[in-house]
C-alpha positions in Angstrom: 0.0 0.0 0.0 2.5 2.6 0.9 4.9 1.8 -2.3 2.3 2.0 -4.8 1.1 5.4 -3.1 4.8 6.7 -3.4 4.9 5.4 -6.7 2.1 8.5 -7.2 4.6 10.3 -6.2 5.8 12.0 -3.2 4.0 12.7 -0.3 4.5 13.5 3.3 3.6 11.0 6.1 0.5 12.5 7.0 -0.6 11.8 3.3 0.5 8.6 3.5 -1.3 7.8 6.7 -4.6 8.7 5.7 -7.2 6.2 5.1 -5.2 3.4 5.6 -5.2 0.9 8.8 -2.4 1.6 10.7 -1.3 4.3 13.2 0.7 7.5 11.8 3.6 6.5 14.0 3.9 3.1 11.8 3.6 4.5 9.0 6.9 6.3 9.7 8.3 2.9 11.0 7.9 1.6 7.8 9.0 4.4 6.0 12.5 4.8 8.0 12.9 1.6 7.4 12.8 1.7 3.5 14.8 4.6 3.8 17.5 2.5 5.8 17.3 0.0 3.0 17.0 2.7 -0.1 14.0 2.0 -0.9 12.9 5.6 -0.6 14.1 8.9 0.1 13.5 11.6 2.0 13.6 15.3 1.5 12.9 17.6 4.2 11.4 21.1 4.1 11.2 23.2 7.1 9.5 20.6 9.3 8.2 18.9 6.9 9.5 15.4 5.4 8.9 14.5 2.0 9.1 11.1 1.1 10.0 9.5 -3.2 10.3 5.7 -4.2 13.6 4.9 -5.0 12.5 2.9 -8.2 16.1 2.1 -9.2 16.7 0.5 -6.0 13.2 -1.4 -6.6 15.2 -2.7 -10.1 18.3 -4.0 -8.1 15.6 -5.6 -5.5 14.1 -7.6 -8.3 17.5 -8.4 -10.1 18.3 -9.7 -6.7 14.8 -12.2 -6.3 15.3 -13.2 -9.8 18.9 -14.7 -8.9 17.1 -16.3 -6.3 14.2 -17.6 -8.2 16.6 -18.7 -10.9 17.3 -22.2 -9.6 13.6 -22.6 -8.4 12.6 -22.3 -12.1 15.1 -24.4 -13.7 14.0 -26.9 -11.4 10.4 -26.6 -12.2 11.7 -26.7 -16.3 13.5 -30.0 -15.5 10.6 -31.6 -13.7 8.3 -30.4 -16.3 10.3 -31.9 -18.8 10.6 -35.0 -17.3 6.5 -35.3 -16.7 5.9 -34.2 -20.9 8.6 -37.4 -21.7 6.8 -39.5 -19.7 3.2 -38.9 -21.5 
């Protein structure tokens, strides 16, 4: 929920809070958190914080589970192979 309403664009907490089911507070859990990790980041005006979705880090992130799904699938090819010789 949060990344695809960063991927609107950016917004400050208190936008990102509304209407959704969890306390203001964790929202900004969850939002230093993906900072820490580069998910997001985080401009500050005044008091205000702004927060933007990294999407290039989002690209690494998926490079990263596709090395890790790689074996999974070939797997998966191999046994699939195996089940159209044997009809």
């Amino acid at each position: 929920m949060l990344l695809e309403r960063l991927a609107a664009g950016e917004s400050r907490v208190t936008e990102l809070a509304a209407g959704v089911a969890v306390s203001r507070p964790a929202v900004s859990q969850h939002l230093r958190l993906m900072l820490d990790v580069g998910v997001v980041s985080e401009r500050r005006d005044g008091r205000d914080r702004y927060y933007s979705l990294r999407r290039d880090s989002l690209d690494e992130i998926d490079l990263w589970l596709a090395r890790l799904d790689a074996p999974r699938e070939a797997g998966r090819r191999r046994v699939g192979g195996e089940v159209d010789a044997h009809s």
